[in-house]
Structure formats: structure tokens, C-alpha cells
C-alpha positions as CSV (number, residue, x, y, z in Angstrom):
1,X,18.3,4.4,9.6
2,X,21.1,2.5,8.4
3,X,20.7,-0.7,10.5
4,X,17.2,-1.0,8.4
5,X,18.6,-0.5,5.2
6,X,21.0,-3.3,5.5
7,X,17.9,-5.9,6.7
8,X,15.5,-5.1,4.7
9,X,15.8,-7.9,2.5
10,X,14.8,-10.8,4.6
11,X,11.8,-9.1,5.2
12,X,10.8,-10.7,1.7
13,X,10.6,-13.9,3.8
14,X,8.3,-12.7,6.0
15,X,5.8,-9.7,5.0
16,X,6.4,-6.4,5.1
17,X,5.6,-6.1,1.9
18,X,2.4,-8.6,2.3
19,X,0.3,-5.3,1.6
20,X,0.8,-6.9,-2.0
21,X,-1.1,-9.7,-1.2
22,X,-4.3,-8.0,-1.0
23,X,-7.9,-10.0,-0.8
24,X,-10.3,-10.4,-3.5
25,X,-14.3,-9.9,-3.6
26,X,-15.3,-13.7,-3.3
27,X,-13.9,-17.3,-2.8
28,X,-14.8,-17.7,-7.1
29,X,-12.8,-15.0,-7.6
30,X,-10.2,-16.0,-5.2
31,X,-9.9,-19.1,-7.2
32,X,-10.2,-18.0,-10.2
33,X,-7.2,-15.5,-10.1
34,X,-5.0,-18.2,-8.5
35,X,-3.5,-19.9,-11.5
36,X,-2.3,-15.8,-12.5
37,X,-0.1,-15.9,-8.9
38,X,3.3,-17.4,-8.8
39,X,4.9,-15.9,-12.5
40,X,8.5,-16.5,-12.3
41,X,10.8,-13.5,-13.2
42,X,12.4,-12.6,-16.2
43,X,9.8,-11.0,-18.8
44,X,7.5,-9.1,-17.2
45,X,4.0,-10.9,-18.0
46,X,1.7,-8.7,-19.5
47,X,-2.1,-9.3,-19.6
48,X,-4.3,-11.3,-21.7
49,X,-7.4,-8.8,-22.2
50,X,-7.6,-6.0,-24.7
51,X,-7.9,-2.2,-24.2
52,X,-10.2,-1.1,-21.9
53,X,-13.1,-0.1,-23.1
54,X,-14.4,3.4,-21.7
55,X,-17.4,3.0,-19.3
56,X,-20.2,3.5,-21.8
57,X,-20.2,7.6,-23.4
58,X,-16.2,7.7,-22.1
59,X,-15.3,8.1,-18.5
60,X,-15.1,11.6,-17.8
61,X,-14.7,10.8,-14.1
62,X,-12.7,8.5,-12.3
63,X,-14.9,8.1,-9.2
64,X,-14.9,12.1,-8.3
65,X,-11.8,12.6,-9.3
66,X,-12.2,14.2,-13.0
67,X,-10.2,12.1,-15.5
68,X,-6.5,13.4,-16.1
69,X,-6.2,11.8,-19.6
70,X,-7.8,12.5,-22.7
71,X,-6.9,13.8,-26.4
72,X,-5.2,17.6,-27.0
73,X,-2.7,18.9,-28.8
74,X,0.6,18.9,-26.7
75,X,4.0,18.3,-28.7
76,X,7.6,18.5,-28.2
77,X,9.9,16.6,-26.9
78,X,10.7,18.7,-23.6
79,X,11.9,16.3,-21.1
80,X,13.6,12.8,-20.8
81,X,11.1,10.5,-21.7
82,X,9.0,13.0,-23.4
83,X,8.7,13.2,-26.8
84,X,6.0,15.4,-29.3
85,X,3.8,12.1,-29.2
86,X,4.4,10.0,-26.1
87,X,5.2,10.2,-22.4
88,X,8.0,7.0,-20.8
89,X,7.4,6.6,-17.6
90,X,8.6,2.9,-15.6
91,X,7.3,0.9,-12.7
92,X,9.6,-0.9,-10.5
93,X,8.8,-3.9,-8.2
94,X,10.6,-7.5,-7.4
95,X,8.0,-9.9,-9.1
96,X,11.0,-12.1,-10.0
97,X,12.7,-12.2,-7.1
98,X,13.5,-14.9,-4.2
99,X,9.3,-15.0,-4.0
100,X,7.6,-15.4,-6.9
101,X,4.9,-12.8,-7.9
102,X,5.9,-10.5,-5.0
103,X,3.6,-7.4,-5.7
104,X,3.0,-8.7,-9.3
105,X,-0.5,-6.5,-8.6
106,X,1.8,-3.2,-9.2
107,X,2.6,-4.5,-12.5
108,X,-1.1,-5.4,-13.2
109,X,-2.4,-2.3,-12.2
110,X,-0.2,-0.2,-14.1
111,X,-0.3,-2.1,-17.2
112,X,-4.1,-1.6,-16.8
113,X,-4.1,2.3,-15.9
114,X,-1.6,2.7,-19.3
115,X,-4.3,1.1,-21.5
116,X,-7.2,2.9,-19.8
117,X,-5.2,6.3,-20.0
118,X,-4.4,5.6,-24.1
119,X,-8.0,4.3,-24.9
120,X,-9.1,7.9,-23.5
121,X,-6.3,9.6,-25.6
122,X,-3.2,9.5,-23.7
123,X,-2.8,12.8,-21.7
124,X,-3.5,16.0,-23.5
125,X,-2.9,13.6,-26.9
126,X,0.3,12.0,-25.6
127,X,0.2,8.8,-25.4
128,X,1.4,6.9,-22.3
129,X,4.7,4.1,-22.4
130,X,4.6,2.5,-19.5
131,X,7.7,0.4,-18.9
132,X,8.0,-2.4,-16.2
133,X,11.1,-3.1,-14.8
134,X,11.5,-6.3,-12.5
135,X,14.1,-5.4,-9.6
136,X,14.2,-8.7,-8.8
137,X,14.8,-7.3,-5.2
138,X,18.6,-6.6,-5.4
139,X,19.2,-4.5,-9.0
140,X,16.5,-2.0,-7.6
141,X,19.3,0.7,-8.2
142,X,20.0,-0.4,-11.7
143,X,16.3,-0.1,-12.6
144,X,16.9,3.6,-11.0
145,X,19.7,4.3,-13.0
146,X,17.7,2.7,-16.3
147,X,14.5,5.1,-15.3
148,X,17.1,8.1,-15.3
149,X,18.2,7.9,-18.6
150,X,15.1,6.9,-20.3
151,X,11.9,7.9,-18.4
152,X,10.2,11.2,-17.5
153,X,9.4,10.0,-13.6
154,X,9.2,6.6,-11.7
155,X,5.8,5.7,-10.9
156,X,3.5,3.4,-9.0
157,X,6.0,1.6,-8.1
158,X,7.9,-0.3,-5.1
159,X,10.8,-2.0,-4.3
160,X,11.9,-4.4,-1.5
161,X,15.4,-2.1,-1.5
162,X,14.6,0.9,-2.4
163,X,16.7,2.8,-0.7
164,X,19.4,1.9,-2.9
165,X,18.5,3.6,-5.4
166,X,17.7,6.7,-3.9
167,X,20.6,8.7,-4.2
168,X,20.9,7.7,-8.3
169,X,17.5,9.4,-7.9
170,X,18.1,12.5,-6.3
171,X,21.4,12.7,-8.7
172,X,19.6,13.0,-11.9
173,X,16.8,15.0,-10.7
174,X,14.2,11.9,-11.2
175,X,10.3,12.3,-9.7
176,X,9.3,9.2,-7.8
177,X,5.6,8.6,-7.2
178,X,5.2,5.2,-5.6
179,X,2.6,2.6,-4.5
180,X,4.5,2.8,-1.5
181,X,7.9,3.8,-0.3
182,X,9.5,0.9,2.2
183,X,12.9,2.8,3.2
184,X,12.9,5.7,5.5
185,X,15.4,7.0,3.1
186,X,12.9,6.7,0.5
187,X,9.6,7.2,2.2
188,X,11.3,10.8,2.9
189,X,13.4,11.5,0.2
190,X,13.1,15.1,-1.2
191,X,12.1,14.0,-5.1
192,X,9.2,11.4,-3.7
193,X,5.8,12.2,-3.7
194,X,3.2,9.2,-2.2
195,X,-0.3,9.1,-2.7
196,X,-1.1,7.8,0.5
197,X,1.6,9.5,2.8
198,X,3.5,7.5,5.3
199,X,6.1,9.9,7.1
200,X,8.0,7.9,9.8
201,X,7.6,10.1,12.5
202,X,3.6,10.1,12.0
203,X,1.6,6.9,13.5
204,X,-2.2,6.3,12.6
205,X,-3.8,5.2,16.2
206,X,-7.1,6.0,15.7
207,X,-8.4,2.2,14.8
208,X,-6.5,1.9,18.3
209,X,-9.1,4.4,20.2
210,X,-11.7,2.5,18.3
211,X,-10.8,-0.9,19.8
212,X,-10.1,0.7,22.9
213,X,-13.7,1.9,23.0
214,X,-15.3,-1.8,22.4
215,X,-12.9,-3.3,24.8
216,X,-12.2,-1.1,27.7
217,X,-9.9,-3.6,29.1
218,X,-7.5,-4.1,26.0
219,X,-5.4,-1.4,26.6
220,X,-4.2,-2.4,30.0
221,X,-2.0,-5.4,29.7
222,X,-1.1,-4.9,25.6
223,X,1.6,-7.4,24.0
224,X,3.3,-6.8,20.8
225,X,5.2,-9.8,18.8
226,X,7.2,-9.0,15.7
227,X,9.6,-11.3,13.3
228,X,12.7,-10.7,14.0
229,X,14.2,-9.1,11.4
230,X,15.5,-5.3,12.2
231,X,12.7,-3.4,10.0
232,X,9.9,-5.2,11.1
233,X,11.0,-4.7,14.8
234,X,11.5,-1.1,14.0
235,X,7.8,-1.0,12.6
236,X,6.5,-2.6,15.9
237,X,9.2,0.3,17.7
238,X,6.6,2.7,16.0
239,X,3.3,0.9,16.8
240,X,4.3,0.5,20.2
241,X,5.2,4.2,20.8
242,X,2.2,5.3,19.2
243,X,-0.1,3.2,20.9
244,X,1.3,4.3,24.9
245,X,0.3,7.8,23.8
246,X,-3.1,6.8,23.7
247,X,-3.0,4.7,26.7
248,X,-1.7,1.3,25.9
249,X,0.7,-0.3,28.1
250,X,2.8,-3.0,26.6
251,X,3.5,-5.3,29.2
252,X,5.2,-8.1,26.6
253,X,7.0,-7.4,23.6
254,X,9.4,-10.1,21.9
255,X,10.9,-11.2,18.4
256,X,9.8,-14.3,17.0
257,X,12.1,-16.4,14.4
258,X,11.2,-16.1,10.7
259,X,8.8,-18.5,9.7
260,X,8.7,-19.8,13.7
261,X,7.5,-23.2,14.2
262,X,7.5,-23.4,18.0
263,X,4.7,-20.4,19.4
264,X,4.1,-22.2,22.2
265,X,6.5,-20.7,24.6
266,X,5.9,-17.4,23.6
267,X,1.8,-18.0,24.1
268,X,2.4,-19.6,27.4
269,X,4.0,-16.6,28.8
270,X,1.7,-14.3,27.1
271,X,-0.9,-15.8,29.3
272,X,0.8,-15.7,32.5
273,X,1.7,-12.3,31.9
274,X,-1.9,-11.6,31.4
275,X,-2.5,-10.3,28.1
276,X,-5.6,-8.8,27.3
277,X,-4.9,-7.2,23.4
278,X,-1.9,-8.5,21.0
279,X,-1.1,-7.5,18.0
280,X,1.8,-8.9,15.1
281,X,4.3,-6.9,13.0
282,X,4.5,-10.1,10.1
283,X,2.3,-11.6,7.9
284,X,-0.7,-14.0,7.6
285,X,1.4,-16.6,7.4
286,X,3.1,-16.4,10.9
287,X,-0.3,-15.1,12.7
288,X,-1.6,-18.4,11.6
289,X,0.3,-20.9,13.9
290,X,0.4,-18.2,16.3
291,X,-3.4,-18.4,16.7
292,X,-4.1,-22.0,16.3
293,X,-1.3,-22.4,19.3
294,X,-3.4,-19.5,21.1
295,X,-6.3,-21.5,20.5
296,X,-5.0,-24.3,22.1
297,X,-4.0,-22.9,25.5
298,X,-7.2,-21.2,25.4
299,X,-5.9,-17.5,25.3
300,X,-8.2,-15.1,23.8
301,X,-7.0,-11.5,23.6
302,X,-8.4,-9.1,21.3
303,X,-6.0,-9.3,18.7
304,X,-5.4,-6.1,16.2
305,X,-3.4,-6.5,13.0
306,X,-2.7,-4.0,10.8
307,X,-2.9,-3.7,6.3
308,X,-0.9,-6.1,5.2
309,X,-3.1,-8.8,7.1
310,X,-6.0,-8.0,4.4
311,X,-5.3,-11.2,2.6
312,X,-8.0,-13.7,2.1
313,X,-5.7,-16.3,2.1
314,X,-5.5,-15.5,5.7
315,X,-9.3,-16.4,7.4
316,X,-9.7,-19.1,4.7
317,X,-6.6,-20.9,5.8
318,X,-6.7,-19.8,9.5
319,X,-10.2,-20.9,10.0
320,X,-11.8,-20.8,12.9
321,X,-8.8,-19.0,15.3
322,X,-9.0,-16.0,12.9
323,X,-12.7,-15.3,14.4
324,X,-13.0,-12.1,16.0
325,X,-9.6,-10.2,14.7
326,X,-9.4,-7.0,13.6
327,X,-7.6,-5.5,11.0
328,X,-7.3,-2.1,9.8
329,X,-7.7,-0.5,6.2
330,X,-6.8,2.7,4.8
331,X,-8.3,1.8,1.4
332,X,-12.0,1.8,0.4
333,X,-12.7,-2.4,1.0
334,X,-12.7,-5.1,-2.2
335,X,-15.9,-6.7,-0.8
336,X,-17.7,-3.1,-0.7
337,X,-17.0,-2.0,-4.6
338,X,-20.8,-1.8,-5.5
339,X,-20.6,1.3,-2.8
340,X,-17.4,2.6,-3.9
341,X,-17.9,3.9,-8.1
342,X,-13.8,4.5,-7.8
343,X,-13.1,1.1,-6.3
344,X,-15.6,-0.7,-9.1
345,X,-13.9,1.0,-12.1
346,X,-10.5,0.1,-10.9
347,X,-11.6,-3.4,-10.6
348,X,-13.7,-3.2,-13.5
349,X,-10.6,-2.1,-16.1
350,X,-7.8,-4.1,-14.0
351,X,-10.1,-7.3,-14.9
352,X,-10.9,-6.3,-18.5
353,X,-6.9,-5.8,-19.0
354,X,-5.3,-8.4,-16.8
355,X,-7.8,-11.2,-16.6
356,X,-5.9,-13.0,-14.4
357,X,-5.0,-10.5,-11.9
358,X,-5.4,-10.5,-8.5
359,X,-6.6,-7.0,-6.3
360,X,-4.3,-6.2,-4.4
361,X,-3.6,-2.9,-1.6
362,X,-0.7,-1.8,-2.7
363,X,-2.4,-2.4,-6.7
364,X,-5.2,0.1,-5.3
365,X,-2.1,2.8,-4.3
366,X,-0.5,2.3,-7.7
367,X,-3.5,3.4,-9.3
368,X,-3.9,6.4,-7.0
369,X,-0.2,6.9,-7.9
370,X,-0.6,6.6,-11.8
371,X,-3.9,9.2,-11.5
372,X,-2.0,11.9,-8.8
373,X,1.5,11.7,-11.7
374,X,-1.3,11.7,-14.8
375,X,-3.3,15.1,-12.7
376,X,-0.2,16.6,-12.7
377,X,1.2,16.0,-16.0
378,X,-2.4,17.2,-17.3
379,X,-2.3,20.2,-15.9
380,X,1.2,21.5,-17.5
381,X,0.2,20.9,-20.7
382,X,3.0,20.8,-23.5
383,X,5.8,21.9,-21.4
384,X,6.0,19.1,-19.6
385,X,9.5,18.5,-17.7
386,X,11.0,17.0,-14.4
387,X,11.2,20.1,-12.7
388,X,7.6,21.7,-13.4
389,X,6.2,18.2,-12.6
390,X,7.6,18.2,-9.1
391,X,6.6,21.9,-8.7
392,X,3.0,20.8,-9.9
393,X,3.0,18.2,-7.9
394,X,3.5,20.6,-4.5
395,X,0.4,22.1,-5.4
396,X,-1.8,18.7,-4.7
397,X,-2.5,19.3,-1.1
398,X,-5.9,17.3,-1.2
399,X,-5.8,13.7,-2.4
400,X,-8.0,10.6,-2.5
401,X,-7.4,8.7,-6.0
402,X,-10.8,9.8,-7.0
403,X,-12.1,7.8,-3.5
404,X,-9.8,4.8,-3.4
405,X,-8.7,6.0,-0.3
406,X,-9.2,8.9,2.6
407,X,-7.4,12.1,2.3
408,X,-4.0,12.9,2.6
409,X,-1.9,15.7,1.5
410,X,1.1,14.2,-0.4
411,X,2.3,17.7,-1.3
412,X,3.5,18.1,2.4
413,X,3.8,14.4,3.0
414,X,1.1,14.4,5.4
415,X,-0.9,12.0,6.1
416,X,-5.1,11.8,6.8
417,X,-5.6,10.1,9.4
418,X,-8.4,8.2,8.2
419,X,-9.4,4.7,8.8
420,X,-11.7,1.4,8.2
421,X,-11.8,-1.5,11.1
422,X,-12.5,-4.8,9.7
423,X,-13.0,-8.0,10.9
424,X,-13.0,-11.7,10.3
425,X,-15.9,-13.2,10.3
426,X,-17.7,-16.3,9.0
427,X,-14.3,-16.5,7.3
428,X,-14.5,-13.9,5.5
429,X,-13.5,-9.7,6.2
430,X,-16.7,-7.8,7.0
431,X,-16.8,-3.9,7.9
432,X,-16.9,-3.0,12.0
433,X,-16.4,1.1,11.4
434,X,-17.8,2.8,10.7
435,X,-20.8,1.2,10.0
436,X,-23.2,3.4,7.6
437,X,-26.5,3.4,10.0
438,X,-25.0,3.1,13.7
439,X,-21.9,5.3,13.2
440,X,-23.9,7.4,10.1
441,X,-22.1,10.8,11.1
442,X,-18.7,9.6,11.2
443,X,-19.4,7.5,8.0
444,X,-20.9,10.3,6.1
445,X,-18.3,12.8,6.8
446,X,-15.4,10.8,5.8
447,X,-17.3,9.5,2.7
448,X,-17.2,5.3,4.6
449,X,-14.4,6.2,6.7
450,X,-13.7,7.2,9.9
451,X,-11.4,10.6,9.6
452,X,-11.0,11.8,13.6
453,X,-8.4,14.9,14.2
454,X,-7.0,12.8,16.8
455,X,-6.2,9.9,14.7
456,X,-2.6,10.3,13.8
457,X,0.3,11.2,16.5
458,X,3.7,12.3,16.5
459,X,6.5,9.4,17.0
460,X,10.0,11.0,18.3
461,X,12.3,7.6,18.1
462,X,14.7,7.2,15.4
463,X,13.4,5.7,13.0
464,X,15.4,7.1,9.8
465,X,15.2,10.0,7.4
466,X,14.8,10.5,3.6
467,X,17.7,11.0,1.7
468,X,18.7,14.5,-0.2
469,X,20.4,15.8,-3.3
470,X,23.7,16.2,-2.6
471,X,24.0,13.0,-0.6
């Protein structure tokens, strides 16, 4: 959609991409990675560890997933960016940009994957160059154009404006395989392959149904606040649509100002509306003030918020008025990595890397990026070129980065459906569902999350489309 290409800057300001933000296993981590946050741009920071070291004997796994790098004999140099000894591939995000460190964890993450990949041999004996470019939010299509002429694929990566470069993509015949895709241009674009699918017309309600089931009388009088900025309220467009289908019916729905200081009014009539579930397309820092000013005219609806919101920054600073909110993950949880042997060795090499870094979501869908590019590349062996990696990558119809996250099938760009509801507690995020002993056969058969076939629906608003060769 064009009117969200052209507003999708400001969102900086706000959140949408706050899934960078992530939250971290304990308040000694918390404050111990703090003094990595905040780089300026420029050089892309690099971190202060050595190689990973293999878990002990070599990881030959990756969680379940089997490990796509290792030594072999592959040579030649078939491919831009391949050469008889070494694959290029390069990472975009906006570190440098108008807000400091903005989804630095992209950079961390695949700085760490690079060195865990090599320390194993590189894949099939090529070793792995892994190039971070800083897009600095606006020269997202110059680091396209750079990528084109120097690296075999984009990957793990995500800009703010990414949509700008899509059609320098498409041109030169360039694989993407992002974190995340932000665009609707990009999110759909024919060369762009995502770990964790996200097509626009698709909506995950499932975590509604949930909450719907705990609080029979949410649905009934729903609200929905956004910042208003185009592409959040497009977002919230989605949620809402998504959410009537399964019986919500918004009976309030508004635009706050970016970084609004005056909630008052807008919780006031909330409440004489009679609003019994609410939920915000922003960030933790705007669902803060909201809250406290909820707090203070004593309304109290079940509030549901979704990814992004997974920030520890955000119960520790809201405090008590956080109590009792939901929030919903498509990742395996920080705080449960002793259950998670895919989540624990992500953290494990990321801090043995990158000290200083910071676990972050969209970090977590980098990796599962890196390994779904890596599995592909494996599996062509020597020949390894643009083309047959797009073609191998149509083939991965099953994918959960080894367990990082539920399944999805990013050859069809389809997503799974599956789910964990958390909520803030104590100050802190603890686990709601499904719960491993009172929701055992929903948590066993989605391996900790809760997989239903009803939990995705079909939007049919316009919300955009991916851009094509040719464009």
C-alpha cells in the first residue's frame, strides 16, 4: 500500500519495530547488558568475545534441527559472493539511525551465528563473510544496491524502509531472508523468503479465542488504540478485522499522538463507552502512561498486547498498572531457555560472542533466518548460486529454527498459527498457555505451544502487496 510506504518512517518514533527490543532472562542480566544498548552509528560494533566454542564433542544439532554447517570440500566461485573458499552474505538494519541501537540485536545475532557457523567449518568447508550494513533508516536501498553487487543473498536482516529497496532487489535477482519483513511490498515480494511468515492478508487470533475463553465478557465491548502514524493504524485495521471474525466487537477505536502526554480523555471515554478488553498498536513506552492514567480513573479492562510489548523494560518501569496484561509470543520465551535446548544455545553462543548483547525477538528470527539460508545452501553443495538457492529454498515447507519458534511454511509464505500467552506478573513475564500440566495436550503437541487449526484467519482489506520483477 503506498500510503504506508511513505509513513513508515516515523514509526521509528514509536514501535513498530520494538520487536527489537526484546526481554532478557533476569533483572542481572537486564543490567548487565545495558551499558551494550545505545551504540551510535557509523562502524558497526562488533563483539568483544572470541569464537564460539562448539558445545562440548561439536554441535551436531542445533536444537532438532541438524546443523547446516560443517567442513567438505565445495569450491568454485559460482555465484556473486561465492568464491572456491568463502560465502558473502550482508545483514541490514538501522542501528545508526534517528534511535540509537534500533535492532542492534540483528547485528549481534548474526555476527554470533557467522562465528558459530566458521568454528564448525563454514558450510560444506566454505567459510561464512558476514557483512553488516547500517541503513541508518533512510539509505536501506543503497545497502540493497551494495548487497547486489557483492553478496550471494541478504539475510537476517531488517530495515525500517525496506520497501525501497525492493525493486533494486528483484532487478538483480537478489534472495532476501529476513528477521522480519516490515513493508507489504517486502513482506510479499516474490525473491523473499521469512522464517516466521507474516503474509498480510493472514491474522493470528488464536491468543484472541484464548482470552476470550478466561474472560467471557471481553469480547463484547472491545477498544482498540493505535499511534497515529498510517502503518501502525493499518496494523490495528488488521487486528481489528481479525478479531470481529471471532467475535469481538470494537465499540471504540482511535489514534493517539506519538509519544501522547495527555491519555486522559481518551480513558475517560473508554470508560463511559464501557470497555471491557483494549488493546494498543505502539510500544511499551506509550502503554505506560496509558495505564497509569487507566489506573487512576479506576478502569480495568483486560488489556491484550501483542510481540513487540515483550520488553522487560516494560513491567519494570510500568510497575504495578502492568499487572494482569497479556501479551502474546510466537517465539519459544527468554525466561524458559533451560526447557528450550534451541533457545539455550542461541543464548549460550550470542553471549560467548557478543558479551554485551541483549536477546532480543527479532535477534531470535535472525537466527532462524541465518539457519533456514545456511540449510539451504548445505544442501546444494558446490554449485551454489542465486537461483538454485531460491529453488532450494521452495522446498522448506516445514520450519522451526531447530525450535526457536512454532511451525510455519516459509516456502509458501504461510504461516503456523501457533502461539504462547504471557503475562505480567510480579513484574516480571510468566507463561499463561499453555501451561505444561493443566493444558498438557495442547502443550505437548505443539512442543510448549499452543498450535490450533483455527488460529489464523483470512483478512480481505487492503492492506498492500509484495512487489515483483519487472516492477
Amino acid at each position: 500500500m503506498v500510503r504506508a510506504a511513505r509513513v513508515i518512517a516515523p514509526v521509528l518514533v514509536t514501535a513498530l519495530l520494538a520487536t527489537g527490543c526484546g526481554t532478557r532472562l533476569s533483572n542481572e542480566e537486564i543490567e548487565a547488558a545495558a551499558d551494550g544498548m545505545g551504540r551510535p552509528g557509523g562502524a558497526v560494533p562488533g563483539g568483544r568475545g572470541g569464537a564460539p566454542v562448539p558445545s562440548e564433542g561439536g554441535p551436531v544439532t542445533f536444537g532438532d534441527l541438524p546443523s547446516p554447517c560443517g567442513p567438505g570440500d565445495a569450491s568454485g566461485a559460482t555465484e556473486v559472493g561465492v568464491t572456491d573458499d568463502e560465502i558473502t552474505i550482508v545483514t541490514i538494519a538501522d542501528p545508526g539511525g534517528v534511535r540509537p541501537g534500533l535492532n542492534q540485536g540483528v547485528f549481534d545475532t548474526m555476527k554470533a551465528f557467522g562465528e558459530w557457523c566458521n568454528a564448525q567449518g563454514g558450510i560444506n568447508g566454505r567459510r561464512l563473510n558476514v557483512v553488516l550494513r547500517d541503513a541508518q533508516l533512510t539509505d536501506y536501498q543503497a545497502q540493497v544496491a551494495y548487497a547486489c553487487e557483492h553478496a550471494l543473498a541478504l539475510v537476517g536482516g531488517i530495515g525500517v524502509l525496506d520497501q525501497t529497496g525492493v525493486q533494486d532487489q528483484l532487478d538483480c535477482g537478489l534472495p532476501n531472508i529476513p528477521a522480519a519483513a516490515v513493508s507489504p511490498e517486502q513482506t510479499s515480494a516474490g525473491l523473499t523468503v521469512q522464517p516466521l511468515p507474516n503474509p498480510v492478508d493472514r491474522f493470528l487470533v488464536g491468543p484472541g479465542r484464548w482470552i476470550a475463553g478466561q474472560h467471557p465478557e471481553a469480547p463484547g465491548r472491545a477498544a482498540a488504540l493505535r499511534t497515529k502514524l498510517s502503518i501502525l493504524e493499518i496494523q490495528s485495521d488488521r487486528y481489528i478485522e481479525g478479531y470481529e471474525q471471532i467475535g469481538y466487537d470494537f465499540v471504540f477505536v482511535d489514534s493517539a499522538n506519538v509519544s501522547e502526554t495527555n491519555w486522559s480523555p481518551l480513558v475517560l471515554a473508554m470508560k463511559n463507552e464501557g470497555v471491557t478488553y483494549l488493546t494498543l498498536t505502539s510500544s511499551y513506552e506509550e502503554i505506560i502512561p496509558l495505564q497509569k492514567e487507566m489506573a487512576l480513573q479506576g478502569f480495568d479492562p483486560v488489556v491484550e498486547l501483542e510481540a513487540n510489548f515483550y520488553n522487560a523494560k516494560y513491567p519494570q518501569q510500568a510497575g504495578d498498572t502492568a499487572e494482569g496484561t497479556y501479551v502474546r509470543l510466537t517465539v519459544w520465551p527468554f525466561e524458559e531457555a533451560d526447557r528450550n535446548p534451541a533457545m539455550a544455545e542461541y543464548l549460550r553462543v550470542l553471549r560467548e560472542v557478543v558479551p554485551e548483547a541483549e536477546p532480543e525477538l527479532l535477534g531470535v528470527q535472525a537466527w532462524s533466518a541465518a539457519l533456514l539460508w545456511a540449510t539451504a545452501v548445505k544442501n546444494l553443495g558446490s554449485e551454489v548460486t542465486r537461483e538454485r538457492l531460491m529453488e532450494e529454498l521452495t522446498r522448506i515447507t516445514d520450519w522451526t529454527g531447530g525450535g526457536l519458534h512454532g511451525p510455519g511454511n516459509p516456502a509458501a509464505n504461510e504461516p503456523g498459527g501457533c502461539f504462547i500467552v504471557m503475562q505480567v506478573a510480579d513484574g516480571a513475564f510468566v507463561r499463561r498457555y499453555p501451561l505444561p500440566d493443566e493444558d498438557a495436550e495442547v502443550y505437548r503437541a505443539g512442543n510448549g505451544f499452543a498450535c490450533p487449526q483455527d488460529s489464523m484467519v483470512e483478512l480481505t482489506g487492503d492492506y498492500g502487496q509484495g512487489g515483483r520483477a519487472g516492477g
